[in-house]
C-alpha positions as CSV (number, residue, x, y, z in Angstrom):
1,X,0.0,0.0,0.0
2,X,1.2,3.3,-1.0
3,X,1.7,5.6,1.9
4,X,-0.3,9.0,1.7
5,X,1.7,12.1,1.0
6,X,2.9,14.3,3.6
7,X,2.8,17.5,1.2
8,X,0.9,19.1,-0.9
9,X,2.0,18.9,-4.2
10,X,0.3,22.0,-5.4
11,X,2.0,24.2,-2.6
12,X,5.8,22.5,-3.7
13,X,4.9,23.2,-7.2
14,X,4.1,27.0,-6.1
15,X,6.8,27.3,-4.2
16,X,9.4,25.8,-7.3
17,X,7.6,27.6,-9.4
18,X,8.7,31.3,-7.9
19,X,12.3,29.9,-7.3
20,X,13.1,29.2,-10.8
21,X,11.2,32.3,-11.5
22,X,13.6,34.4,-9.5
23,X,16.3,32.9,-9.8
24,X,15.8,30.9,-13.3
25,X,16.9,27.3,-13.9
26,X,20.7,27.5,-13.7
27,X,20.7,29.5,-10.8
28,X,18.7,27.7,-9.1
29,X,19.8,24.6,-7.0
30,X,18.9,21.2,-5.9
31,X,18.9,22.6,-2.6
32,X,17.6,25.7,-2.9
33,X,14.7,23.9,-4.0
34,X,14.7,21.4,-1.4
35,X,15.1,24.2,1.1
36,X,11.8,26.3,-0.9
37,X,9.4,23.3,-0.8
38,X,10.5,21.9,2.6
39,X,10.6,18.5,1.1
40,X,13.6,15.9,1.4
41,X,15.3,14.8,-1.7
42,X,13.5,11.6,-2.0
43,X,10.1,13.4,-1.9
44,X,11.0,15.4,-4.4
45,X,11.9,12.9,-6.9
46,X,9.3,10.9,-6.1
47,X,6.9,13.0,-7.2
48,X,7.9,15.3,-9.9
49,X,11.0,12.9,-11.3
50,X,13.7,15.3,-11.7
51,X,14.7,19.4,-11.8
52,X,14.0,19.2,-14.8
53,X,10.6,17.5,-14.9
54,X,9.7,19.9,-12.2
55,X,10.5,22.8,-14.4
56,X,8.2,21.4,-17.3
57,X,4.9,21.4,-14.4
58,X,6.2,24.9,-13.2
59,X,6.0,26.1,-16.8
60,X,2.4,24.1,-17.2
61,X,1.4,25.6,-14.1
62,X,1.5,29.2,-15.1
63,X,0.9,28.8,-18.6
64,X,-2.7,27.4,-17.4
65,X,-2.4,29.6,-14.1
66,X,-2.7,32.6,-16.3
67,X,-5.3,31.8,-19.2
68,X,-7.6,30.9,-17.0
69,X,-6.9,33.8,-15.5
70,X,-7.6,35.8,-18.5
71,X,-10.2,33.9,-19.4
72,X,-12.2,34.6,-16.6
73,X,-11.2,38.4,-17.2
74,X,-12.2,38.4,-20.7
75,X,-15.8,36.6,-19.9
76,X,-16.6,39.3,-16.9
77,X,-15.0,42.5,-18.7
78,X,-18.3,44.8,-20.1
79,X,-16.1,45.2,-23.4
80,X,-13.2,43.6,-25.2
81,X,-11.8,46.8,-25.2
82,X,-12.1,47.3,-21.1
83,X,-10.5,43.6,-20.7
84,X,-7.5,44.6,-23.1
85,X,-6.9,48.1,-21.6
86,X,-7.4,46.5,-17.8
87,X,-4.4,43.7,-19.2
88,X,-2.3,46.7,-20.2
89,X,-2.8,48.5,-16.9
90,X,-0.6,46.4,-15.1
91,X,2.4,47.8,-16.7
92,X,0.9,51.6,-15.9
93,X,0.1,51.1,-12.0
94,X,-3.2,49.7,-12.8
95,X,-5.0,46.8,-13.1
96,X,-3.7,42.8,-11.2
97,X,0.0,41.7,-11.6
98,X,0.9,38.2,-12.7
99,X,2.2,37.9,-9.0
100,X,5.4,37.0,-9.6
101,X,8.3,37.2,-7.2
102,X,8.8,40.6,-7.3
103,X,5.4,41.8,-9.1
104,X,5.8,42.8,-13.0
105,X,9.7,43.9,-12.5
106,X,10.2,39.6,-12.6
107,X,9.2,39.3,-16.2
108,X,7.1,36.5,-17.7
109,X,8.1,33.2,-16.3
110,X,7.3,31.7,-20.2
111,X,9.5,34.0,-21.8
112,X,12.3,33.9,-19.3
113,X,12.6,30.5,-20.1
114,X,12.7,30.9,-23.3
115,X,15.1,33.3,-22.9
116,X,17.4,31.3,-20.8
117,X,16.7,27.6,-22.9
118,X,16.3,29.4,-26.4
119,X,16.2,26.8,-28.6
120,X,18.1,24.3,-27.0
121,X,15.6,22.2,-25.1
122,X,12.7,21.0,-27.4
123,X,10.7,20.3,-24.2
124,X,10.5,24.0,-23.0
125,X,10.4,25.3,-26.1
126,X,7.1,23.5,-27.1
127,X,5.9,24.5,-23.9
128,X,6.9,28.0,-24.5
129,X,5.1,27.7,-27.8
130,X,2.1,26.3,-26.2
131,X,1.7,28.8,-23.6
132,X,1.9,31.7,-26.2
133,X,-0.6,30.3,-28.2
134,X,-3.0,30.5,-25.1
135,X,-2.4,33.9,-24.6
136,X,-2.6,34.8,-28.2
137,X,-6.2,32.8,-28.5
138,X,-8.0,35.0,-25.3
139,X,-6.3,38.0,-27.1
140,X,-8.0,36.8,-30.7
141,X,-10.9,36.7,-28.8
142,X,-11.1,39.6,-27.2
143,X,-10.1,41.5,-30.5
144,X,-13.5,40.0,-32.1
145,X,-15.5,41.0,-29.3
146,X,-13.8,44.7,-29.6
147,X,-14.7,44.5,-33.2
148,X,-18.5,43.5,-33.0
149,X,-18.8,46.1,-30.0
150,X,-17.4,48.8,-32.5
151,X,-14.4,49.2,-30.9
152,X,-11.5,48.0,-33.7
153,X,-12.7,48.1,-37.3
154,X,-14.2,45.2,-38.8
155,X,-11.8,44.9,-41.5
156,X,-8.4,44.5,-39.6
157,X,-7.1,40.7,-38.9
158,X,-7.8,39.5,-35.3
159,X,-5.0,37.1,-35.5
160,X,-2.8,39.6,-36.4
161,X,-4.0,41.8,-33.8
162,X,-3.5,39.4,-30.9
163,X,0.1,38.2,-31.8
164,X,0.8,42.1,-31.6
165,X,-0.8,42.5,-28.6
166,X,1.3,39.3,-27.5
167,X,4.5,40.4,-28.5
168,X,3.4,43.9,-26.8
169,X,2.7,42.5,-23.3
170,X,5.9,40.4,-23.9
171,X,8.3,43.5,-24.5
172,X,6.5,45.4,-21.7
173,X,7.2,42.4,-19.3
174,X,11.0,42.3,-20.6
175,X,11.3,46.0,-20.1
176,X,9.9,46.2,-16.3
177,X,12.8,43.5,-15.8
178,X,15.3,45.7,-17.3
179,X,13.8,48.6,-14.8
180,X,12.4,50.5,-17.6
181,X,10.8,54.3,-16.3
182,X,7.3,54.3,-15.6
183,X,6.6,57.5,-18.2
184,X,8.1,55.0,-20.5
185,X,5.9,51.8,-20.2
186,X,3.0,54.7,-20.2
187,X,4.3,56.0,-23.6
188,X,4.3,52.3,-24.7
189,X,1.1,51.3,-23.4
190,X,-0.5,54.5,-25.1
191,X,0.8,53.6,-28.0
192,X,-0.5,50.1,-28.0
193,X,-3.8,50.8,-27.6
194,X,-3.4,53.6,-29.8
195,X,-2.8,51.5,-32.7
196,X,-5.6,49.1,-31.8
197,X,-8.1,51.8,-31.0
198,X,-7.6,55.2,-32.3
């Protein structure tokens, strides 16, 4: 008989997940890890399999973390335009952070894995892939709704529109982790919405 678990895995994962988020996956050690999670070495392997395989669920668990997240933004904004300005708040004092380890100035955890891994691990990179796709599909979404509510012409590609929003959110996450101004995310944001707006 297997004997029950004297963690909880969600709360381990958590925890891994904002230690490779600070401190990314090089820098981050078997024991700093151990020491995060409060679980002995066996433990740990037991039930993720390796640093590596725990980096793959970390990865999982804020890709999904933050669709649904925007999903559930997206179904309770009043416009497609109010959920797309409230996710471009957050880089102009507004609006919820992605609650990272130290707010929006850590970065996206997806891209700074792909940053760190590039191409070199086929694992994370389909992950990374994966997780941008989510994003880009809520923004796609919300980019049809803005256009039957009037908001963004009719005639202008959705797709298009959400990978640029993507790539958008993206640079403004890289750029609070460079410790970019706050007049200059604000010029950027403007911009953005700008050119999807008017």
């Amino acid at each position: 008989m297997n004997r029950p678990l004297a963690f909880d895995p969600d709360i381990a994962l958590d925890q891994a997940m904002h230690l490779f988020w600070e401190r990314g996956y090089e820098g981050t050690s078997l024991q700093d890890l151990l020491r995060a999670t409060h679980l002995s070495k066996s433990s740990l392997y037991q039930q993720f399999g390796s640093k590596h395989a725990l980096l793959l669920e970390t990865i999982r668990r804020y890709r999904d973390e933050i669709s649904s997240r925007m999903d559930a933004s997206l179904a309770a904004a009043p416009t497609g335009r109010a959920f797309i300005e409230d996710v471009f708040s957050e880089f102009t004092g507004g609006g919820a952070t992605s609650a990272g380890p130290a707010g929006t100035e850590s970065g996206c955890f997806v891209l700074n894995c792909a940053s760190e891994f590039a191409q070199r691990d086929s694992e994370v990179a389909e992950l990374v892939t994966g997780g941008l796709a989510q994003f880009e599909a809520i923004f796609e979404a919300a980019v049809r709704r803005a256009q039957q509510e009037g908001d963004i012409a009719q005639g202008r590609g959705a797709k298009a529109l959400a990978r640029y929003l993507v790539s958008s959110r993206s640079g403004l996450k890289t750029m609070a982790k460079a410790g970019a101004e706050p007049h200059t995310m604000q010029d950027i944001v403007g911009t953005v919405l700008h050119t999807l707006f008017g």
